[in-house]
C-alpha positions in Angstrom: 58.6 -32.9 13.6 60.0 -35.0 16.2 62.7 -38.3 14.7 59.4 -40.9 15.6 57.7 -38.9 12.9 59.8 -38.7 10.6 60.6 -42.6 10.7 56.8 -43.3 10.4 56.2 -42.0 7.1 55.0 -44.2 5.1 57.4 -45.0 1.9 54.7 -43.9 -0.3 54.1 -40.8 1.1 57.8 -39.9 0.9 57.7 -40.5 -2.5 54.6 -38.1 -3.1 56.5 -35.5 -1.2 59.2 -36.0 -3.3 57.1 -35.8 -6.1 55.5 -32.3 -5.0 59.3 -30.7 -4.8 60.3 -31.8 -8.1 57.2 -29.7 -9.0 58.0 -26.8 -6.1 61.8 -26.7 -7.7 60.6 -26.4 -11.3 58.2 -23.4 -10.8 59.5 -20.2 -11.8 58.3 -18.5 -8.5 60.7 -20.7 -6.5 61.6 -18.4 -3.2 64.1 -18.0 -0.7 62.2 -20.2 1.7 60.9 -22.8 -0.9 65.1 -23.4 -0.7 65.5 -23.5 2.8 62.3 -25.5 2.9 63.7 -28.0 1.1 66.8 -28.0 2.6 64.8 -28.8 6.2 63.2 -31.7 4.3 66.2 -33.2 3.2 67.5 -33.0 6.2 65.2 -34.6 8.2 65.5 -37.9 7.5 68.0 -40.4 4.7 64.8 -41.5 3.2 63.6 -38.3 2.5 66.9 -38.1 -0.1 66.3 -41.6 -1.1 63.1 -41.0 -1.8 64.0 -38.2 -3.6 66.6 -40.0 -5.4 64.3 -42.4 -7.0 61.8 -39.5 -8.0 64.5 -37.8 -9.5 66.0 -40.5 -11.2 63.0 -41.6 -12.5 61.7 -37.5 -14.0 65.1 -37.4 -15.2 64.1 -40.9 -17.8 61.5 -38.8 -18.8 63.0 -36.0 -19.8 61.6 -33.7 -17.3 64.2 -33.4 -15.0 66.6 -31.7 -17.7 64.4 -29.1 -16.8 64.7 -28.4 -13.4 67.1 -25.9 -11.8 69.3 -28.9 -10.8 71.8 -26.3 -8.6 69.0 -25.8 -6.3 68.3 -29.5 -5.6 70.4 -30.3 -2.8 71.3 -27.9 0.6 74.7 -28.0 -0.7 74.2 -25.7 -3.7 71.2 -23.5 -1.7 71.9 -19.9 -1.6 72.7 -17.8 1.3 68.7 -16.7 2.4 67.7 -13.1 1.5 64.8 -11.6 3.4 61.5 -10.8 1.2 58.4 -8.4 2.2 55.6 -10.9 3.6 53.4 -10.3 0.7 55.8 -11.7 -1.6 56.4 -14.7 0.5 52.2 -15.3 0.6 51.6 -15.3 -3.0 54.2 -17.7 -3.4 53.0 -19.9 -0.4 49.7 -20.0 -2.0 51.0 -22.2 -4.8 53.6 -24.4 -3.3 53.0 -28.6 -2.0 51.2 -28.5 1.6 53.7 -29.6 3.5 56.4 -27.4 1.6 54.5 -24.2 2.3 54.6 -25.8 6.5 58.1 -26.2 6.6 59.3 -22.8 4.5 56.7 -20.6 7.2 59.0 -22.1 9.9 62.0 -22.0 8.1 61.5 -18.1 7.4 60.2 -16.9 11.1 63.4 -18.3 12.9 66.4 -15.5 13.5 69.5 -16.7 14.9 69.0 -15.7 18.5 65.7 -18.3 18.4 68.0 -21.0 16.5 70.5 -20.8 19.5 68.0 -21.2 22.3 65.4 -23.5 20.3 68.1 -26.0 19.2 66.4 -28.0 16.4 68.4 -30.4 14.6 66.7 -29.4 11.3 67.8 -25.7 12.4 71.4 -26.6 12.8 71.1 -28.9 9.6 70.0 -26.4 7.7 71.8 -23.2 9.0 75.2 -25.8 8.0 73.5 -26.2 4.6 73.4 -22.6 4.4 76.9 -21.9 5.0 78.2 -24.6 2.9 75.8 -23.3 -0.2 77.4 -19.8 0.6 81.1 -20.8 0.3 80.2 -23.2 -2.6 78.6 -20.2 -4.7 81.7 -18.0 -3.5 83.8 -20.4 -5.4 85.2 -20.0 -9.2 83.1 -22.1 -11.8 85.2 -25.2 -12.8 87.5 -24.7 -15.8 87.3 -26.8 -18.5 90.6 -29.4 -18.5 92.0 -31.6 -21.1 93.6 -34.7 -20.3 96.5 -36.7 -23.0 98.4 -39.8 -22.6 101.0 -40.8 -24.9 101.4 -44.0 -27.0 102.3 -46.4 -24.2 101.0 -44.4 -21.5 98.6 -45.1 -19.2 96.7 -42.5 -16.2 94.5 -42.1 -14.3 92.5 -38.8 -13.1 91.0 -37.9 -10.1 88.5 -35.5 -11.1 86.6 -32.3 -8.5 84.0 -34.2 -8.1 85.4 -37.6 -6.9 84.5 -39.4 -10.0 88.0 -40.9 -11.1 89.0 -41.7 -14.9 91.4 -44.2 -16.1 92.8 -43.0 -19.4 94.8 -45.7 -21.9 97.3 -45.1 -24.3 97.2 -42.5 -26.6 93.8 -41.0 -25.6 92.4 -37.4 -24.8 89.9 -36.7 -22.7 87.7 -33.1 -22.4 86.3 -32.5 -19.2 83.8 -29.6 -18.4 81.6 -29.8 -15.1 78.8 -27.1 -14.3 76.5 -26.6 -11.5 74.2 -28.0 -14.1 75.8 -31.0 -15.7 79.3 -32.8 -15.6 80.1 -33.1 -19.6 83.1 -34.9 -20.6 84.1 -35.8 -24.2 86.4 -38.7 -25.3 88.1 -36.9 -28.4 90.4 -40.5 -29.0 91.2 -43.7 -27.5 89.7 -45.3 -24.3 88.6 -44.3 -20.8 87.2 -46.6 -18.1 85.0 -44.4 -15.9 84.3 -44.5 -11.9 81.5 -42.0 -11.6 80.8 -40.4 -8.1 76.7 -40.1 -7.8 75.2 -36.9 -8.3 71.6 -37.3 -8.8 71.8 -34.0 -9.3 74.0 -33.4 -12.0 73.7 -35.9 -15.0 77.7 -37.3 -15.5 77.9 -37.8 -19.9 80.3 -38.5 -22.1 80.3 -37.6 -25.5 82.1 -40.1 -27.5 82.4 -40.2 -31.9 78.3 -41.4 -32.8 77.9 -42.1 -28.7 76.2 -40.2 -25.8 76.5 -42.1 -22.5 74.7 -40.5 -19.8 74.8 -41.6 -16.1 73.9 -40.8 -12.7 77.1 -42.7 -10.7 78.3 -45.9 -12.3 81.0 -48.1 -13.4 81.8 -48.2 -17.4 84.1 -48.2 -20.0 84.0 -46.3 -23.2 86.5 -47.4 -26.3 86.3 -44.7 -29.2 87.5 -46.3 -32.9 87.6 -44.3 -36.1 84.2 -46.5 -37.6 82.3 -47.1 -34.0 82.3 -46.5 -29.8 82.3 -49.6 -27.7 80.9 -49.2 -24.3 80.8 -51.4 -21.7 79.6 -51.2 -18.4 80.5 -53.2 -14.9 78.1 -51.8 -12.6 75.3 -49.4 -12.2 73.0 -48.4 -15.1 74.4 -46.7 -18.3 72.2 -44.4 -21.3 73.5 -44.9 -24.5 72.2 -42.9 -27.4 72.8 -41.8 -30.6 74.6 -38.6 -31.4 72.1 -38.2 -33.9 69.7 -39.8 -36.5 68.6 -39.8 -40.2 66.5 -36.8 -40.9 63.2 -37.8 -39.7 64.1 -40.1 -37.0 64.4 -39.7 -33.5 67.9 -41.3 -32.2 68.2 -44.6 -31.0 68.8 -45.2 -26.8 69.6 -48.2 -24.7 69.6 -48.5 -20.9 73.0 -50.7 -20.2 72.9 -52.4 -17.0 76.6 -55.0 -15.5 78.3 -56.9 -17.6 76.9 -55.5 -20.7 78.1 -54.2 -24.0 76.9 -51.9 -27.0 78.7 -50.4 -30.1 77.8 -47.0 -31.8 78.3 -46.4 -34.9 76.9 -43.8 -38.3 74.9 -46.9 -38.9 73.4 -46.8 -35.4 73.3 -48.8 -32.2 74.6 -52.8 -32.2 72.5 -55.6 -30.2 73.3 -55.5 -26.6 75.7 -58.0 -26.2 77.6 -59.8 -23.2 80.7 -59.1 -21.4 82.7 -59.2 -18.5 84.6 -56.8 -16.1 87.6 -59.2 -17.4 87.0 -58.0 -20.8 86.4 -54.5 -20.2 89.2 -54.0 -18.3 91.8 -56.3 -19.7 93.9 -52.9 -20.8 93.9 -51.8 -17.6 96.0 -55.0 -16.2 98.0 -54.6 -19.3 96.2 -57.3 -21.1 94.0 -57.8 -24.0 91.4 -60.5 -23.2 89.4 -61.7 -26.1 86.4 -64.2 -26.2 84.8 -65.0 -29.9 85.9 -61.3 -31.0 85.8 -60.7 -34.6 89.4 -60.0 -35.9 88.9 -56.7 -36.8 87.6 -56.1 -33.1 90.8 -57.3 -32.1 93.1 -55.4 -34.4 90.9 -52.2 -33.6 92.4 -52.4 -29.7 95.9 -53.5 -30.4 96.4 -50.5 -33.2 96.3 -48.5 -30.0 99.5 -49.8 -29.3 101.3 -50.6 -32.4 103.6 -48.2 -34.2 102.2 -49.7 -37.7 98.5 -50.1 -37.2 97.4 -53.4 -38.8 94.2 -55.0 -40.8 92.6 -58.1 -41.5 92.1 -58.7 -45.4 88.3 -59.2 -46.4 89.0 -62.6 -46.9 89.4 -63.6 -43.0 88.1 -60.3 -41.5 85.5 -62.6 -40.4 87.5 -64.6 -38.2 87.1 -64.9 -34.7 89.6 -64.6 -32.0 89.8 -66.1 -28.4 92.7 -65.7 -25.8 94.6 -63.6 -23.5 97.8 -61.6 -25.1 100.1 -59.6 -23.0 100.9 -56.0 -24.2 104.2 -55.2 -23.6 105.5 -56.1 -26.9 102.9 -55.2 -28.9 104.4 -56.2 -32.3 104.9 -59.8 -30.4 101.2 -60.1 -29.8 100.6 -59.6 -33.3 102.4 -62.2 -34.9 101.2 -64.5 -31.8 97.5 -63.2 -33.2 98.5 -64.5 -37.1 99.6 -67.5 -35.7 96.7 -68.0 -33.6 94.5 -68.1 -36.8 97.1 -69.5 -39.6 97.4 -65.7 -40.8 100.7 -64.2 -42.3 101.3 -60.7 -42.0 101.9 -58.6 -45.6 104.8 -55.5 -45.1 104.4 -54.4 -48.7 102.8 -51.0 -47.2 105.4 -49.5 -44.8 102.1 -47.8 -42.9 99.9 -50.8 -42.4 100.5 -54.6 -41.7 98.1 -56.7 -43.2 96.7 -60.3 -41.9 95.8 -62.4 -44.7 95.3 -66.0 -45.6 99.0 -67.8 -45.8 99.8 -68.8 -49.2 100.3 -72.5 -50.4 
């Protein structure tokens, strides 16, 4: 197939084809040349990935492509080929997509001597697909790594995969990547995520009554001993339940920029608004607050005090807007009881509390 051919497909088509691989890579009698196949199709053209990117994106909504052996998706993970008898090769043929079974024929009757003097691009693709699938399956399985900051601290992590994970104070972070999936869990604190796109391997974070699961996005994820805050500023983001009532199926939203949801045993919160500003205040060594109930509020800044505070249930339904600086932590707080004509009770040397001031 010559470039003019490839860039005539019609979109639609592309997408079928894409389509009939998802259904080639989930069949147990996927072969050697099914994979190198694939690999020429993907090669051929960007829209042949994008197109597969969609398909995949979209089985993967529907549950279906949690079933698929996602290390053989992409010519990176495809294994060095191994030779089988012809009549092996035919009864698979028989039962692969049409233009699959075309492509993995050719694929198989090329030796290296006819790769040399033909000089296809989709040869030379592929035969560099090869060797980088080789090397990759040479190389040791990921080990799982555990990331800590300290009260005060703040870090970020460049993680093998190119995603990259800020980490605020006095968090910890689990982080266990697969050929199959790229699982992380946020044991305590707050993490704003930059996730590399992997169609191919589902990026999720496991967070208190929260499971986020993403392709390659933008969010941030705030873990608190009664909920999980997650908000996202860019790309799409799957919350769900960690789990349900007995009886129940658990509850999932689809998060798209500049929007917010909180977990908690009680289930998921309305969607609500925010802003990159908001979600990232910590970050710039703010806390930005806009109509955010008080106990919101004293939730984040506990992160940072050396004596958590609470709001009594007499104003815990108080709101709270402004922008307070967090290097004095203790500083912010009394600036907070001002704020809302609140006086702070030391009685208890382990917590400060923010009631009503006294007449």
């Amino acid at each position: 197939m010559n470039p003019q051919e490839v860039q005539d497909v019609p979109a639609e088509d592309r997408l079928d084809q894409a389509c009939a691989w998802i259904a080639c890579l989930r069949s147990d009698a996927l072969s050697d040349s099914d994979r190198r196949a694939f690999a020429c199709w993907m090669a051929e053209s960007p829209a042949n990935r994008k197109a597969f990117d969609e398909m995949a994106e979209l089985w993967g909504d529907l549950g279906v492509l949690s079933r698929l052996p996602l290390d053989e998706i992409y010519p990176e993970s495809v294994p060095a080929p191994r030779h089988r008898n012809n009549s092996q090769s035919a009864s698979r043929t028989a039962n692969r997509p049409r233009a699959a079974s075309a492509a993995a024929e050719s694929a198989s009757s090329w030796n290296l001597p006819q790769w040399l003097m033909g000089g296809s691009a989709v040869a030379a693709c592929l035969a560099v697909a090869l060797w980088i699938g080789n090397q990759w399956l040479q190389q040791a399985p990921t080990q799982q790594q555990m990331y800590t900051t300290a009260v005060g601290e703040i870090r970020t992590v460049d993680l093998p995969d190119g995603s990259r994970v800020q980490l605020n104070t006095n968090s910890e972070l689990i982080v266990n990547f697969s050929r199959e999936e790229r699982r992380t869990q946020l044991l305590r604190g707050e993490a704003y995520f930059d996730v590399a796109r992997q169609t191919s391997r589902p990026f999720t974070v496991s967070a208190g009554s929260a499971n986020i699961r993403v392709l390659g996005t933008q969010f941030n994820v705030e873990r608190n001993p009664e909920n999980t805050r997650v908000s996202v500023t860019g790309g799409t983001v799957a919350v769900s339940e960690t789990r349900a009532a007995s009886g129940l199926q658990p509850e999932s939203v689809k998060l798209t920029r500049n929007q917010k949801v909180s977990v908690s045993a009680s289930g998921l919160s309305e969607v609500g608004r925010t802003s990159e500003d908001e979600a990232l205040d910590w970050t710039h060594g703010q806390l930005v607050f806009d109509e955010t109930p008080l106990t919101e509020a004293l939730e984040e800044l506990n992160r940072y005090l050396k004596v958590p505070a609470a709001a009594a249930p007499a104003v815990s339904d108080q709101t709270l807007s402004g922008t307070f600086e967090l290097t004095d932590p203790e500083s912010t707080l009394s600036a907070i009881a001002a704020a809302l004509g609140l006086e702070q009770d030391h009685s208890d040397p382990h917590l400060t509390l923010l009631s009503p001031k006294r007449n």
